[in-house]
N, C-alpha and C positions, 0 to 999 in steps of 0.2 A: 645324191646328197653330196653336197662340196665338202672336200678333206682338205683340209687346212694346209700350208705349204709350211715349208721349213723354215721360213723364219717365222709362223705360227706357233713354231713348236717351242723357242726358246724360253728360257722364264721370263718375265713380266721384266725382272732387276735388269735384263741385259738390250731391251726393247730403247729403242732410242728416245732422247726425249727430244721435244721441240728445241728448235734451236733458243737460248738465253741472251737478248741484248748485253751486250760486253758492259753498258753503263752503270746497267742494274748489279751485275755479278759483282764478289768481292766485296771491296770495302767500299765501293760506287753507289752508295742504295739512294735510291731518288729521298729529296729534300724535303723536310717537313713544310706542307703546305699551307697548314696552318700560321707557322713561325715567317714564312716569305707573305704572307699573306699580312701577317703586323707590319714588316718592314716596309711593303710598298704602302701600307694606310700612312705609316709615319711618316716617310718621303712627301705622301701625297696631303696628309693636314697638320705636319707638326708634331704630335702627339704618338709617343712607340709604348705602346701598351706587353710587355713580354714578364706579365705577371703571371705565377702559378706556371711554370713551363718545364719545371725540375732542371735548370740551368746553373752548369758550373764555368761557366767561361759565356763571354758575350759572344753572339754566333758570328762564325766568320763571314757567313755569307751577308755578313751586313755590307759588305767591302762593297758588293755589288749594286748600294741603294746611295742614293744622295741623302743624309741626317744632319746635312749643315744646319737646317733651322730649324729641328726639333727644337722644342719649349717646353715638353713635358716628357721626363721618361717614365714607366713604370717596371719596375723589374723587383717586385715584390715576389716572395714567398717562392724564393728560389734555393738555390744550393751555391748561391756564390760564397768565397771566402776573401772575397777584395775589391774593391769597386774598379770598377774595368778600367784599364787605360783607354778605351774608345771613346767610356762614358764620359772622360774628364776632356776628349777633344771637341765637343758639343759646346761649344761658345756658347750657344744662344738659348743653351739650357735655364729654364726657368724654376722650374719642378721637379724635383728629383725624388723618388719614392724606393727606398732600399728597405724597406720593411721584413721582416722573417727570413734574414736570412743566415750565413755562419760568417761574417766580414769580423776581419779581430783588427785591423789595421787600417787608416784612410792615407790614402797617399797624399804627398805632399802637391804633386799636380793638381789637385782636387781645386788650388787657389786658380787653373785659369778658366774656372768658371764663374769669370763679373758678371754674368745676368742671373745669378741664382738666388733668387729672395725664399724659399721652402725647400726644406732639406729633413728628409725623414729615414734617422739611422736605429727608429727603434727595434727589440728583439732580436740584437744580433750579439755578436761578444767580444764587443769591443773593450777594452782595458782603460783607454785613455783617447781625450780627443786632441790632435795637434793644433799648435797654434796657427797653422796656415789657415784653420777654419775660422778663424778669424776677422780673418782680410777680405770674407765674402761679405757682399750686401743682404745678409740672410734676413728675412721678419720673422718667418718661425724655423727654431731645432725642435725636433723631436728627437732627443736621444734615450728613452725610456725601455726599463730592461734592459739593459746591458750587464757590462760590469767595471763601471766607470768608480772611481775611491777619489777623482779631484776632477774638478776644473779648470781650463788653464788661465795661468793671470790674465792674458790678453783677452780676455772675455769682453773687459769694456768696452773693447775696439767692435763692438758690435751695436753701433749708434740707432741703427735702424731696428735693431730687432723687437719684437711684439709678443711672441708667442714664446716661451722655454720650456720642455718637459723632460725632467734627468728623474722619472720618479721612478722606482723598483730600482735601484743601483747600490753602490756601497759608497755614496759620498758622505764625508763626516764633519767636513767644513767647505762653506762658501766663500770663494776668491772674496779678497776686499775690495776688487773694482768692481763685482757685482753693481754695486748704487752708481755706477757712471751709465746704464743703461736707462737712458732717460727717455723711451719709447718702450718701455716694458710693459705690456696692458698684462698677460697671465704670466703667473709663476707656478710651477708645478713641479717642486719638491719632496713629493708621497713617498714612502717605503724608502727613506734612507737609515742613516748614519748620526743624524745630524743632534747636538747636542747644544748648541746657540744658534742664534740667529742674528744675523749682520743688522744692526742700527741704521747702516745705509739704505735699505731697503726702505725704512721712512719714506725718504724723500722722492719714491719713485710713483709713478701716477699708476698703479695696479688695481686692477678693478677684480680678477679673482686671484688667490693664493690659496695653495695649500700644500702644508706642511705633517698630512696627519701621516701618522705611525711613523715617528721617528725618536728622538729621546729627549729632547725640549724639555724643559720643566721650566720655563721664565720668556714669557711675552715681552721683550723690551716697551718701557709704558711708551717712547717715541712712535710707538705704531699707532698711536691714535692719532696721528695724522694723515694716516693714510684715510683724505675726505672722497677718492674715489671707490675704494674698495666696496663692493658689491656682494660678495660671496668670497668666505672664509671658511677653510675647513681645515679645523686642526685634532681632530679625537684621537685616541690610543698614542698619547703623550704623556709622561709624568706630569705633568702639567702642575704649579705651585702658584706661582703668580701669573693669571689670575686662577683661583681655585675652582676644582673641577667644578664644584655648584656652580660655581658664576659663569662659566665656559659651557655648560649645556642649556644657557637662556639665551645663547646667541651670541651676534653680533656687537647686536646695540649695546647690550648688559658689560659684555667685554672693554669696550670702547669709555663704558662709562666707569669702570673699573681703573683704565688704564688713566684718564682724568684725575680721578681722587688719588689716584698713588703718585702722579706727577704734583699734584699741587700738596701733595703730603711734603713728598721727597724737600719738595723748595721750601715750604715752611722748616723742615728740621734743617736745613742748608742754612735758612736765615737764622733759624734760631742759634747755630753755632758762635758766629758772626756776632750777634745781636745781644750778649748776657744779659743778665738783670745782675746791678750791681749792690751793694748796699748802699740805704742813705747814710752817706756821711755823718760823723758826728763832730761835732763844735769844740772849737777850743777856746778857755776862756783864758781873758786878757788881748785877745788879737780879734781884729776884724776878719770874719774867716766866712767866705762865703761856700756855701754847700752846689757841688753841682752835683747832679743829676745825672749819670749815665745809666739811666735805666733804656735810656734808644739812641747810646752810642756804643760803636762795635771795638771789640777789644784790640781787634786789627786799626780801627781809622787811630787810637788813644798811643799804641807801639809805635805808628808812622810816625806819630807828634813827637813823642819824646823820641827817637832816631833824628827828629829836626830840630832838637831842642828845646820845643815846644814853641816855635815860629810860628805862631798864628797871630789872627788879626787880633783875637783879644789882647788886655794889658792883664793877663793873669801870668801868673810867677807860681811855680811849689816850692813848697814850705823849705828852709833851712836844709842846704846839702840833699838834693834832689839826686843825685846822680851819685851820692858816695853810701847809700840807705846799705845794709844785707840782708840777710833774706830771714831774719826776726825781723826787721824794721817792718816788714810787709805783714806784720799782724795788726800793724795801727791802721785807721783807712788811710785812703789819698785824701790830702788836704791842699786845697787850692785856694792862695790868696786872691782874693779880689780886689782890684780896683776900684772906690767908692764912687767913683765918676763917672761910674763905667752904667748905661743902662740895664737893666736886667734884659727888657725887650731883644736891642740890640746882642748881650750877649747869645739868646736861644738861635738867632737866625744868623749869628757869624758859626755857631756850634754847626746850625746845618747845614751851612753853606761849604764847612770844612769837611764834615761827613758824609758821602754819599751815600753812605745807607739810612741816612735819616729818609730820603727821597725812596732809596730801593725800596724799602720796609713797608711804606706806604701802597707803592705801584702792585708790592706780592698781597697784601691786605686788599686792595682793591680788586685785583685779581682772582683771586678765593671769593669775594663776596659774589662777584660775577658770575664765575662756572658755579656755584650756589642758587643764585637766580635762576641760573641757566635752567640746571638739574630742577629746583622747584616747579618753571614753568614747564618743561616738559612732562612732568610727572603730574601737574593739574591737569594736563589736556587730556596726557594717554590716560589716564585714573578714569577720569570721567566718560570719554568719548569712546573708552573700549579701543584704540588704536595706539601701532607703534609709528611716530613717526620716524622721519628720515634723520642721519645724520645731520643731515644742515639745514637745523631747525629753522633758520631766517628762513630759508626760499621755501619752505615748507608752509612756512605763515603770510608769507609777503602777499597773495592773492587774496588774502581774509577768507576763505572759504572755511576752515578751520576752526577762525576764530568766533567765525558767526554761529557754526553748529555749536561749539562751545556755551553760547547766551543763549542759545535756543535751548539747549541741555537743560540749563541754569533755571531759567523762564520760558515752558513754551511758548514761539509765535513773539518772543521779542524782536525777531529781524521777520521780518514778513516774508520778504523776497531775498534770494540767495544766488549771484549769479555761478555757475558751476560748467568744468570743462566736460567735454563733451569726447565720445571718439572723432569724430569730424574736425572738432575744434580742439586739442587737447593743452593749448593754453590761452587765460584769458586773456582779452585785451588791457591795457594800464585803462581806461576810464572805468571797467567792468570792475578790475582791482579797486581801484581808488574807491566806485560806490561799495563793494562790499566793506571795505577798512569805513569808512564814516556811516552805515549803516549800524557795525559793530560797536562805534565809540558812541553812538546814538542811544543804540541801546543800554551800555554802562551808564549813560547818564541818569536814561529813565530805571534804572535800577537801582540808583543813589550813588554810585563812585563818585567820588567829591572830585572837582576840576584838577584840582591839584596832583592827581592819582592818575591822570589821562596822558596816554602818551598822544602821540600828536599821530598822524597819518604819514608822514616821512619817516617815522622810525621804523614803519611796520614795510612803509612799500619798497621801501630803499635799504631795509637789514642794518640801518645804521643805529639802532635805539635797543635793541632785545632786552638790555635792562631797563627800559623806563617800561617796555610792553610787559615784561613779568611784574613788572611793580601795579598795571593796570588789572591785569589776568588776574594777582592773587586780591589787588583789591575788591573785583567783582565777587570773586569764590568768598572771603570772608564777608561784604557785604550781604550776599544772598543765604550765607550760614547762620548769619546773627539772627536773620528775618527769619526765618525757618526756628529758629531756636524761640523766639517770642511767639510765635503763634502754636506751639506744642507746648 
């Protein structure tokens, strides 16, 4: 039986171990192969993916990899607290993804990256964004979740941008260059601060926005011109104008709200302007002609007398015009007239002096119109069961619409209905044109008098929509009368 030798006999602790590579020992420990394994794909297609890696510094062994013409970095859901200075010497950075991470700060270096059009600083805790961010060619920020309280003026300096999302933050007012972003397709405003809303925003071509859970209570009515907007979300807002009723029927309802409050606003504007005076009354012994400002503005009559009353008329006021006190002003104005003088001629020198004789007319004609408007849309959707689109012309201009409308009315007054197709999804103009004279075909065989017919240029070309409502409701009350005699 073999007996063990002496160094058998030692304890196990004092038995030598294999020898240890000097590499491995220490603070030497071999390289995450995972992490050299990203660096060499990004070297080799552009693209350095060092997402979810628990990363508090950019690895050094990057030194060892060529990243001149990375175009996309990812370094999401890490543990940085500053965006790397490595990161910012990637010139040819395109994509930059810093998502979940602790960055409170972006350096100012950040500007020499000119190829960077997407830039994503959301859920990190940042304070403020510098204006050097500015000076990039960004299309989308994502700066969402932070803890952002403003934006910087220089915001407008962002010509190109497309995309904005500052929502979860604590901002409470929108810079006022906001509206010089005139490439803005989405606004994403959610879970702020915010208590108005910039009137600039109007003018900007925004297909979605939203502004809900913030402190709003007044839709500026200027945002009914926003004719691209697609998708609007504004809930858990004090919301006043427009009211919550009218703010949970949508878009459309909104839009038609913000209408009627515009052409209110401008009727009370006119009406300011515009008093109703009393008629004048007569003095006997004197030739005394009575005018009329019942549609002249208190403003154009103050110009006059500031001019002396230099107009083309030969009218004079009565005895010491200019030495009256402020008893005298219980008697009316009394304005002599010139017996030579035509009456004719005096109404259209009156309006030729007043421009609001003209304004008065243009705001009246105006109301009658968006009335129309609102009528004929509310015949089609009442009847047809559908909301149409904002922009009721191009809506109606292929007659597809208007024909189901007759057919509603009269089944099988349009026989044939030409209609888009997936394949095809718009028609052709002669396809257009037969349905528009198809539809005025049938008004006719249903009694609309000539007179009541818009023509087929108004409908194909959007240039007529009042003489088309004035068709539409002719056909509706037509076919109501008939209906009303045979019951």
């Amino acid at each position: 039986m073999a007996t063990l030798g002496p160094e058998s006999a030692r304890p196990l602790s004092q038995l030598g171990s294999p020898s240890i590579p000097s590499h491995i020992s220490g603070n030497n420990l071999p390289p995450n192969r995972g992490l050299e394994r990203a660096l060499e794909e990004a070297a080799a297609s552009g693209a350095l993916n060092l997402s979810a890696r628990k990363l508090k510094e950019f690895p050094r062994t990057a030194a060892n990899h060529d990243l001149a013409d990375t175009v996309e970095a990812d370094l999401s859901k890490n543990r940085l607290t500053d965006v790397p200075t490595e990161v910012c010497q990637l010139v040819a950075l395109e994509t930059l993804n810093l998502y979940h991470n602790c960055i409170r700060t972006i350096p100012d270096s950040i500007i020499s990256l000119q190829s960077l059009t997407s830039l994503n600083l959301s859920r990190n805790q940042l304070g403020s964004l510098p204006a050097c961010l500015c000076g990039l060619p960004l299309r989308v920020l994502n700066a969402s979740n932070n803890k952002l309280v403003s934006l910087p003026e220089t915001i407008g300096q962002l010509h190109g941008l497309m995309e904005l999302d500052i929502s979860c933050n604590e901002i409470t007012a929108l810079p006022r260059h906001i509206g010089r972003l005139k490439a803005l397709r989405e606004l994403n405003v959610r879970r702020n601060l915010l208590c108005v809303l910039p009137e600039d925003l109007a003018e900007l071509p925004l297909v979605k926005f939203d502004f809900s859970c913030n402190k709003v209570s007044t839709i500026p009515v200027c945002y009914r011109k926003m004719t691209h907007l697609q998708s609007l979300q504004l809930e858990n807002n004090p919301l006043q104008s427009p009211p919550a009723q009218i703010c949970i029927k949508g878009k459309v309802h909104i839009f038609k709200y913000l209408s009627m409050e515009a052409c209110r606003s401008e009727k009370m504007s006119d009406s300011l302007y515009l008093p109703v005076i009393e008629r004048l009354r007569p003095t006997t012994g004197r030739s005394v002609g009575l005018l009329h400002l019942s549609h002249i503005s208190i403003a154009a009559v103050s110009l006059s007398l500031s001019l002396s009353l230099s107009l083309s008329l030969s009218l004079s006021l009565s005895p010491h015009p200019f030495g009256r006190t402020a008893a005298d002003f219980d008697e009316p104005l009394r304005i002599e007239e010139d017996s030579h003088w035509p009456t004719e001629q005096t109404h259209k020198s009156l309006e030729s002096v007043d421009p609001q004789f003209t304004m008065r007319r243009k705001m009246e004609q105006l109301r009658e119109e968006l009335e129309l408007m609102e009528q004929l849309r509310d015949s089609i959707e009442s009847r047809l069961k559908v909301v149409l689109p904002e922009d009721l012309g191009s809506s109606l201009m292929d007659g597809v619409v208007l024909c189901h409308l007759a057919n509603h009315i009269r089944p099988r007054s349009v026989a044939s209905i030409h209609v888009p197709s997936p394949a095809v999804p718009k028609l052709s103009m002669a396809k257009c044109r037969r349905n528009v004279e198809n539809f005025l075909d049938a008004c006719r065989k249903m009694g609309v008098p000539e007179d009541k017919l818009c023509l087929p240029h108004h409908i194909l070309e959007e240039k007529g929509l009042v003489k088309v409502s004035i068709t539409v409701q002719a056909l509706v009350d037509e076919a109501s009368a008939k209906q009303t005699l045979l019951t």
